[in-house]
C-alpha positions as CSV (number, residue, x, y, z in Angstrom):
1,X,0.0,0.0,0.0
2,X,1.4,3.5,-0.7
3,X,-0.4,5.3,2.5
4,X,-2.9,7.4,-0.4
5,X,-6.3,6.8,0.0
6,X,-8.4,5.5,-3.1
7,X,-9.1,8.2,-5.3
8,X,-12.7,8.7,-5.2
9,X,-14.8,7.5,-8.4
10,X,-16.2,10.8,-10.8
11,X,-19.9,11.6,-9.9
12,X,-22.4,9.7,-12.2
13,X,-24.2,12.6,-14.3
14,X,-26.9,10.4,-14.8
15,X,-27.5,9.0,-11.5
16,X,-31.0,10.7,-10.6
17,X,-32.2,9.5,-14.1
18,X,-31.1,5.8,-13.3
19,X,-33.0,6.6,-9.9
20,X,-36.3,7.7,-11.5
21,X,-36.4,4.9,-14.5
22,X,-35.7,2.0,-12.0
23,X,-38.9,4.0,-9.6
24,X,-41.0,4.1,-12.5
25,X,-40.4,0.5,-14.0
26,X,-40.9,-0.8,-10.3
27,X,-44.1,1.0,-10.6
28,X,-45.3,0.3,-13.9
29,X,-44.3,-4.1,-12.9
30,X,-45.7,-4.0,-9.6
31,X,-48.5,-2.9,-11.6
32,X,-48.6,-5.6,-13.6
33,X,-48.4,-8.1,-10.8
34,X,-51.3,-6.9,-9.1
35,X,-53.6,-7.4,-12.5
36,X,-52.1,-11.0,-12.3
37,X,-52.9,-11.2,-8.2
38,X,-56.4,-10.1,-8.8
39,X,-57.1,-12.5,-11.4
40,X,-56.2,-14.9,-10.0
41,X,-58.1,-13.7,-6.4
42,X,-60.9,-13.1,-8.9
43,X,-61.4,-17.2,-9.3
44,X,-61.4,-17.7,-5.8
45,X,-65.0,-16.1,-4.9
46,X,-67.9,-17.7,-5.5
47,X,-69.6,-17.3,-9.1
48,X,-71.3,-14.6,-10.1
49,X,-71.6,-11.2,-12.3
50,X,-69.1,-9.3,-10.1
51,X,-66.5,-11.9,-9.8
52,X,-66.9,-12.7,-13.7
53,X,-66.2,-8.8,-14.4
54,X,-63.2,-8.6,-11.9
55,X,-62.1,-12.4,-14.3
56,X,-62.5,-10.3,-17.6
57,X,-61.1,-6.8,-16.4
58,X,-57.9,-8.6,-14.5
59,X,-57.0,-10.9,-17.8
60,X,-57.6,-7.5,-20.2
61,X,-55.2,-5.4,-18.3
62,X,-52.7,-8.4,-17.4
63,X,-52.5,-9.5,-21.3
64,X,-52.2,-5.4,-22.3
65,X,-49.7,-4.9,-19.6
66,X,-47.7,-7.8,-20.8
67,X,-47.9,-6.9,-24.4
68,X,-46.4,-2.7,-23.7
69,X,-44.0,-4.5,-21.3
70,X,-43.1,-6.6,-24.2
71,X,-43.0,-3.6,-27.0
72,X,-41.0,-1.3,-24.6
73,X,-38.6,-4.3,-23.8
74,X,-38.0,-5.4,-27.5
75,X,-37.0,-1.1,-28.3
76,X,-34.0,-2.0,-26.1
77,X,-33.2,-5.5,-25.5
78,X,-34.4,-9.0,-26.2
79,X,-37.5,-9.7,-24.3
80,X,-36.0,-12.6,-21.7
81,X,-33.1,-13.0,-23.8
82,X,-35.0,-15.0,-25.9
83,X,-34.0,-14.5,-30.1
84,X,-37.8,-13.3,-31.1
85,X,-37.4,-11.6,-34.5
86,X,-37.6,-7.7,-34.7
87,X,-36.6,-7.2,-31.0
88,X,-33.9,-5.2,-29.9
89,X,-34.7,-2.7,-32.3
90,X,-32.0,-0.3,-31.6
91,X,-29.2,-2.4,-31.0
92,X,-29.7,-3.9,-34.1
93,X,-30.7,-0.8,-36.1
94,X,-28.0,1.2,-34.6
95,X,-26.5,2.3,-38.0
96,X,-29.6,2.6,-39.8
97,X,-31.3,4.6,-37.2
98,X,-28.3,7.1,-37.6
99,X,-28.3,7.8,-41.2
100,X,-32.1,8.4,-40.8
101,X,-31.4,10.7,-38.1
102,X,-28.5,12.5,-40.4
103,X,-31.1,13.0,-43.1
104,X,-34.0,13.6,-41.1
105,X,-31.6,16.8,-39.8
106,X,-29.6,17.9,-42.7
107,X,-33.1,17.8,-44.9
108,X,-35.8,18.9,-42.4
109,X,-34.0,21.1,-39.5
110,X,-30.7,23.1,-42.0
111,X,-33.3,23.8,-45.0
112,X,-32.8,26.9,-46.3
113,X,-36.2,28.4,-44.9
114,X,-34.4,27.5,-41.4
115,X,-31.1,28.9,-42.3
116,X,-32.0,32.4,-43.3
117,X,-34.5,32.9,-40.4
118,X,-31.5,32.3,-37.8
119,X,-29.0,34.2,-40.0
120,X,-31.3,37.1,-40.1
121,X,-31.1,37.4,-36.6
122,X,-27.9,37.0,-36.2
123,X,-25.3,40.4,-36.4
124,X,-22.1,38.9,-38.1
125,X,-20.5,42.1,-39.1
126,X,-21.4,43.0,-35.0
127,X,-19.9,40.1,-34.3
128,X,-16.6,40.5,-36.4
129,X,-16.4,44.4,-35.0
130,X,-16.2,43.1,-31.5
131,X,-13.9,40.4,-32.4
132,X,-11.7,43.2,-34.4
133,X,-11.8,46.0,-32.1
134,X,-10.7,43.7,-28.8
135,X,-6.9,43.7,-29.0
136,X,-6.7,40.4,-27.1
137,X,-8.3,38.9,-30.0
138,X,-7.0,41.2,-33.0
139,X,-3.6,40.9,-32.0
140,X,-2.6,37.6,-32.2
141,X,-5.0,37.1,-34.9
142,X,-2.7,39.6,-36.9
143,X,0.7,38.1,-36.1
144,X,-0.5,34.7,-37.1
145,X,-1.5,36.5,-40.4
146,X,1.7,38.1,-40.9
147,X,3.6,35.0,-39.5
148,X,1.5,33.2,-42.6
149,X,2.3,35.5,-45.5
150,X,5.7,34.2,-46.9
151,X,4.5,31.0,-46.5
152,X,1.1,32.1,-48.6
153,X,3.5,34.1,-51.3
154,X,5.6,30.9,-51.9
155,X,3.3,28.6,-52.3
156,X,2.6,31.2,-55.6
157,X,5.1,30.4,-58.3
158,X,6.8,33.4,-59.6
159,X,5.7,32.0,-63.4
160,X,1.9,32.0,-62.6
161,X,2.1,35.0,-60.5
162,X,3.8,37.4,-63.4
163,X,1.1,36.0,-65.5
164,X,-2.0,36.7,-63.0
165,X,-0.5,40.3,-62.7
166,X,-0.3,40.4,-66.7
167,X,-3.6,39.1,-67.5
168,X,-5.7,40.7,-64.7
169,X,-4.1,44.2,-64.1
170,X,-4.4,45.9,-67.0
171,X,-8.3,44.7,-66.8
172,X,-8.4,46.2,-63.3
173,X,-7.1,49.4,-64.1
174,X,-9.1,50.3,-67.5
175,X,-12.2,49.0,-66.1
176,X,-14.9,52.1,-64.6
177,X,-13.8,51.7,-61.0
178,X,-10.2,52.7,-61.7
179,X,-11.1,56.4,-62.2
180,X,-13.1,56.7,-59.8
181,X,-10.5,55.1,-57.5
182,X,-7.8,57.2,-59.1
183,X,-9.7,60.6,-58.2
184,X,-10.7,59.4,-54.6
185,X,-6.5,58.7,-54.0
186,X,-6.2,62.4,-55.3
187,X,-8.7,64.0,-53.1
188,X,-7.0,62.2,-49.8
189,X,-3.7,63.5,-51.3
190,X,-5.1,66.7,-51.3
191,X,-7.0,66.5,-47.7
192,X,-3.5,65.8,-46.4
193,X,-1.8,68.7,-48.0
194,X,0.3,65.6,-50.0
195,X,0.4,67.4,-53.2
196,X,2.1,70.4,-52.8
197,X,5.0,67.7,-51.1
198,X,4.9,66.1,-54.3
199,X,5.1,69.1,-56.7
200,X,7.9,70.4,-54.2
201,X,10.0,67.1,-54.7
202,X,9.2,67.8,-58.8
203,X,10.1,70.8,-58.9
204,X,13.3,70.2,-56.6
205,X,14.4,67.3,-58.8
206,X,14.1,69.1,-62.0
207,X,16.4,71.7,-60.5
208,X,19.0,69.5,-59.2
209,X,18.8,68.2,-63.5
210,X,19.1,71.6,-64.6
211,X,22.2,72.2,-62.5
212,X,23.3,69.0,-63.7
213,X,22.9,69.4,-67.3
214,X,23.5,73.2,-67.5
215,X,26.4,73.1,-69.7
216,X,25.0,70.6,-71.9
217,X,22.0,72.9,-72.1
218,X,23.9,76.1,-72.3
219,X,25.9,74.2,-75.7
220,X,22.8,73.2,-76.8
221,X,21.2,77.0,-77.0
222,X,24.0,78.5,-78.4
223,X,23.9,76.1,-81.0
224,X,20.3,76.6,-81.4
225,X,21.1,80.1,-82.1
226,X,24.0,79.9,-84.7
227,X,21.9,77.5,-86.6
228,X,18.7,80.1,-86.6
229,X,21.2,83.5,-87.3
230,X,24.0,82.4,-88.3
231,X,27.6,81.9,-87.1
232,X,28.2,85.8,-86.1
233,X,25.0,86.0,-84.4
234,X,25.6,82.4,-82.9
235,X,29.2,84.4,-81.7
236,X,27.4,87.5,-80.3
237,X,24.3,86.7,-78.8
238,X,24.5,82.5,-78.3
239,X,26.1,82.9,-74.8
240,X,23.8,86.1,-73.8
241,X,20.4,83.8,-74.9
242,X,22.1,80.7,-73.2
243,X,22.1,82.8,-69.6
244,X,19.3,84.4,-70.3
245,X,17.1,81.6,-71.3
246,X,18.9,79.2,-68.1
247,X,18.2,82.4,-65.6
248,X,14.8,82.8,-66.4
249,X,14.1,79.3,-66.0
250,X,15.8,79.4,-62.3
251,X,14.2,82.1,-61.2
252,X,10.8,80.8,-62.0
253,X,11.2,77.6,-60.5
254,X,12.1,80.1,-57.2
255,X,9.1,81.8,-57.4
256,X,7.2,78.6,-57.0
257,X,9.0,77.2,-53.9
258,X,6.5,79.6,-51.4
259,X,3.1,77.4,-50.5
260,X,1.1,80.7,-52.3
261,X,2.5,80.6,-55.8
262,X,1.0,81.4,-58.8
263,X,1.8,78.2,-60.2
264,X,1.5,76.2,-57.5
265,X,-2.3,78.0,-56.9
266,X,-2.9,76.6,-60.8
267,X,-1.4,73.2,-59.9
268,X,-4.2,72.7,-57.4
269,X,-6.9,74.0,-59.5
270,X,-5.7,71.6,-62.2
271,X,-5.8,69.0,-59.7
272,X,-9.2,70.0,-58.6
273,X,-10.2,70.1,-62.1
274,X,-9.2,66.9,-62.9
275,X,-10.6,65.0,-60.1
276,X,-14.2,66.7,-61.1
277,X,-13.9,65.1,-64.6
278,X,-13.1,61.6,-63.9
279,X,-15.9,61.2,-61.1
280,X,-18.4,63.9,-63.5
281,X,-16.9,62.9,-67.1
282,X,-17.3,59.2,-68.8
283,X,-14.9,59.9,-71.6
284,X,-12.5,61.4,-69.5
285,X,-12.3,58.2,-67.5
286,X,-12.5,56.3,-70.3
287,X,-9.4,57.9,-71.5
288,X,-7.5,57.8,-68.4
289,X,-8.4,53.9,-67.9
290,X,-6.8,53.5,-71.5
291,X,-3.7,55.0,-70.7
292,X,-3.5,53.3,-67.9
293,X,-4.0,49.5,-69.1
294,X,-1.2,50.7,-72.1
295,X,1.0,52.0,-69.1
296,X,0.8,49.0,-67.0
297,X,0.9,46.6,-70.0
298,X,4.0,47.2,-71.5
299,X,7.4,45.1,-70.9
300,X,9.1,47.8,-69.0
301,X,6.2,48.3,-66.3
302,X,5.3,44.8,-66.3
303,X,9.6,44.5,-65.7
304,X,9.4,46.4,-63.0
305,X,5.9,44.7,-61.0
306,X,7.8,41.5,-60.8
307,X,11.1,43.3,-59.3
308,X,8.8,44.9,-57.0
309,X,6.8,41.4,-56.8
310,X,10.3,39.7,-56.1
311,X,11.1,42.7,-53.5
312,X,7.8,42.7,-51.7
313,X,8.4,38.5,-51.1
314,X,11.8,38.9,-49.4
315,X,10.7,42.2,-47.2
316,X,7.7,40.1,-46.3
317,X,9.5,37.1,-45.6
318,X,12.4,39.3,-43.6
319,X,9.6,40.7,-41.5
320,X,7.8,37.8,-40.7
321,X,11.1,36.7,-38.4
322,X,11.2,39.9,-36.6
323,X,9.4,40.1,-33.3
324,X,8.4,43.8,-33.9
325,X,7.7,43.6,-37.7
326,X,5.6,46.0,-39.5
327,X,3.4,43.6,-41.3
328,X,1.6,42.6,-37.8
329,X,1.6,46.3,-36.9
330,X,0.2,47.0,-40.3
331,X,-2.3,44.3,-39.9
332,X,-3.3,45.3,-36.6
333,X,-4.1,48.4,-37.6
334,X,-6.6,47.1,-40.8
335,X,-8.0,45.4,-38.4
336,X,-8.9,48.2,-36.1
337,X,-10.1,50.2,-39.4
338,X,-12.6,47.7,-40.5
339,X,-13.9,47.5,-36.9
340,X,-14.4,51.1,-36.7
341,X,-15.7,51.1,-40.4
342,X,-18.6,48.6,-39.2
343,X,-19.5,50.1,-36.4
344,X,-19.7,54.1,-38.1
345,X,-21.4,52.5,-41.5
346,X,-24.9,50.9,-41.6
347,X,-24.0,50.3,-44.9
348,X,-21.3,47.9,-44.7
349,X,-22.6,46.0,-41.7
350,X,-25.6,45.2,-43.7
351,X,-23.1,44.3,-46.8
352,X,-20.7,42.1,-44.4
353,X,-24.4,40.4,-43.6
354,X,-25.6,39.7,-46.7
355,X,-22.7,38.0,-48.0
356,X,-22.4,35.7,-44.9
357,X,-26.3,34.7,-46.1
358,X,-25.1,34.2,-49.4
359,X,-22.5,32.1,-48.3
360,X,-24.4,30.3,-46.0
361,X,-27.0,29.4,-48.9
362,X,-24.2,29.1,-51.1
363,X,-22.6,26.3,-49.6
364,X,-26.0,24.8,-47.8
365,X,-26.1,22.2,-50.9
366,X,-22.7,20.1,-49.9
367,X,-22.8,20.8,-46.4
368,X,-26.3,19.1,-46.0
369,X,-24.6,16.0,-47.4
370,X,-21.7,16.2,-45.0
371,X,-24.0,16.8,-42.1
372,X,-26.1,13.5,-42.8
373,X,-22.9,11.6,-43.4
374,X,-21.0,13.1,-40.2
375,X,-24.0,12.5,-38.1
376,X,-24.3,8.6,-38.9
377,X,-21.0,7.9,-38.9
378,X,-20.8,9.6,-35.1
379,X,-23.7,7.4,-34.0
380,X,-22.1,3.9,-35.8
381,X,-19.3,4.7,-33.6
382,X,-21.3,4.8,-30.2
383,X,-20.9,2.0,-28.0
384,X,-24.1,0.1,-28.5
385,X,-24.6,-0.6,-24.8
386,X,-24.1,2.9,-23.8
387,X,-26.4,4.1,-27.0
388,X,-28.8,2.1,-25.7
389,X,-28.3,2.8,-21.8
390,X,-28.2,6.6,-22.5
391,X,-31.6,6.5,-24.9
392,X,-33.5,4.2,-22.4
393,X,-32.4,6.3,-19.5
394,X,-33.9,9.3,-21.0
395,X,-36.9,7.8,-22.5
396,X,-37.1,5.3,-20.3
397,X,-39.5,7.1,-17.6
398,X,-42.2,8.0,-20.2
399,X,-41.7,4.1,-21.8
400,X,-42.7,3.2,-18.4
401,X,-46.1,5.5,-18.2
402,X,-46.7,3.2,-21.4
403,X,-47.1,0.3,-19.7
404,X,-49.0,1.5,-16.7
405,X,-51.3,3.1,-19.6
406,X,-52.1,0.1,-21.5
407,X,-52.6,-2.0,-18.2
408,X,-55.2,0.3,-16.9
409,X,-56.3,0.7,-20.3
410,X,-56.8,-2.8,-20.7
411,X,-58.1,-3.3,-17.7
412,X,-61.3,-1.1,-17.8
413,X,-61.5,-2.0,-21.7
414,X,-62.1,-5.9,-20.6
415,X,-64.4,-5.0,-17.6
416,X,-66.6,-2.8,-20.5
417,X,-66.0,-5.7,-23.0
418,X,-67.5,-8.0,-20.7
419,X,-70.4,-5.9,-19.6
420,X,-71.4,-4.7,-22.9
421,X,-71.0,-8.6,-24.6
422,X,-73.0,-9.4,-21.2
423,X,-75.8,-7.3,-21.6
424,X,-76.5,-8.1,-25.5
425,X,-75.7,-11.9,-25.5
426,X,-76.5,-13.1,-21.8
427,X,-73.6,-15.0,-21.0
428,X,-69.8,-14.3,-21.9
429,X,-67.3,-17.4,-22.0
430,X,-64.0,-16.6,-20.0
């Protein structure tokens, strides 16, 4: 012996129904026993009407008592242990009984009908908001993602990847959304002041080329010159032009370097301008959306998309095996937008709702099939004796109210049998 005391056995969860069926089936025999006791007490008084009815009433409930006893037995087990045909119904039936109960649900209780009346009441998009906007969940949620990404991106040959981007791009980018979607990343580059930035860093680079080419330039003017007047002219005036022409040239591009220039003022009411036409202007988009799909579709650009392709792969990948990296950061923070996007916009919730109903419905066909099938293969792989214990033990009680019903029943249908044969032919044989 170690000196530990036995460890005590686990509760039995179905201990008060075990109670109440073996009450009830005590009930429902005893019963039965007192139908035999008074028919047999019933030939022990002395002949006459009463004890004749008490003959015919005791047999009638003793012989229906005995046949639900029988009926209730044969669901579960073999009456006596005897091998009477058809008994032991479940048991035996165990397999069938569960691919009618997999078809009976998948068919009658996920229909469509069914489906759509509980997915109308029930608030995915409220549901993914919460889930989004609690960092405990949205968190991890978005380092697994990011954790997942070069994994996802090399599964993707580089082959059929350059020849997704080729095919579908230049589809996406001519087709009416792409002005639209063009004009709406100009007005946010506006909102932000972003514009002027760019027109600055333009400007500023177109400059620093000037500088750089000014004596290439400066040749190229003076040459201009002796070829329009002539070699003395050209020997005169070409250097003159040349500064002229270059100064000029600087000191515009000064004037625009204050936020309230003239030509930066008429930059942004270009801008403006052209925003107005490709949301207001079908042609106009049209046009841009052409130039667009030729841009993105030729070798050069398409060149370029599979460096960046190639580039994006290895950042993602280098990322991925950093603690800190930006990708889960970056994720985090879609995740918080969409949250806040479904819970400021009616319109999206309902849109993030209606497409898990279509998908629902969508998929309803094949997953009624896999329901029927998953249910019957979890029942074929029940224990039959604990199949059976669990269902009698649950049923059991009311099986048992069977029995005392068709004794009683039997009982006051013999003693009004026997009266009413009685009183039409006289004398009943029993």
């Amino acid at each position: 012996m170690n000196g530990f005391p036995p460890a005590a056995a686990p509760p039995d969860p179905d201990a008060e129904l075990r109670r109440n069926l073996i009450r009830h089936r005590r009930f429902a025999t005893g019963l039965l026993l007192l139908m035999a006791a008074l028919m047999l007490g019933a030939y022990q008084l002395p002949p006459g009407y009463w004890a004749e009815l008490l003959q015919a009433s005791a047999k009638a409930g003793l012989v229906g008592g005995l046949a639900d006893w029988f009926a209730v037995t044969a669901l579960f087990r073999r009456p006596l242990g005897l091998p009477i045909p058809h008994t032991a119904i479940i048991p035996n039936q165990k397999a069938r009984l569960g691919r009618g109960l997999g078809r009976f649900v998948a068919n009658h209780v996920f229909t469509e009908a069914e489906l759509q009346r509980v997915m109308a009441r029930v608030d995915v998009a409220g549901l993914l908001r919460r889930v989004l906007a609690d960092p405990a969940t949205a968190r991890p949620a978005a380092e697994a993602l990011a954790a997942s990404l070069p994994t996802l991106l090399n599964t993707l040959e580089d082959g059929r990847a350059r020849r997704l981007i080729q095919r579908l791009l230049p589809r996406m980018v001519s087709g009416p959304g792409a002005a639209r979607l063009l004009a709406r990343m100009l007005r946010a580059l506006m909102a932000g002041g972003q514009h002027q930035a760019v027109f600055g860093l333009a400007l500023a680079q177109l400059k620093a080329l000037l500088a750089a080419k000014e004596d290439d330039l400066r040749a190229a003017i003076q040459a201009r010159v002796r070829a329009e007047g002539g070699a003395l002219v050209g020997w005169l005036a070409g250097a003159a032009v040349a500064r002229r022409i270059l100064g000029t040239i600087n000191q515009e591009l000064d004037r625009t370097q204050p936020g309230d220039s003239t030509l930066r003022i008429a930059f942004e009411a270009w801008l403006n301008t052209e925003i107005e036409r490709l949301e207001t202007d079908p042609e106009r988009a049209a046009a841009i959306g052409r130039a667009l799909r030729d841009a993105v579709s030729h070798p050069t650009v398409a060149a370029w998309l599979m460096d960046v392709w190639g580039r994006l792969k290895r950042s993602l990948a280098a990322d991925a095996a950093s603690p800190d990296g930006r990708a889960a950061a970056m994720m985090e923070g879609l995740f918080a937008n969409v949250g806040t996007l479904l819970e400021e916009d009616p319109a999206a919730r309902e849109r993030v709702n209606r497409m898990a109903q279509q998908a629902v419905r969508g998929t309803l066909g094949a997953a009624q099939g896999q329901l029927a099938d998953f249910i019957a293969g979890v029942v074929a792989r029940w224990d039959t004796a604990t199949v059976v214990e669990k269902i009698e033990l649950r049923v059991g009680r009311d099986l048992q109210f069977v029995r005392v019903n068709g004794t009683l029943v039997g009982f006051l249908a013999g003693g009004a049998l026997f009266m009413l044969l009685t009183a039409l032919f006289g004398h009943v044989a029993h």
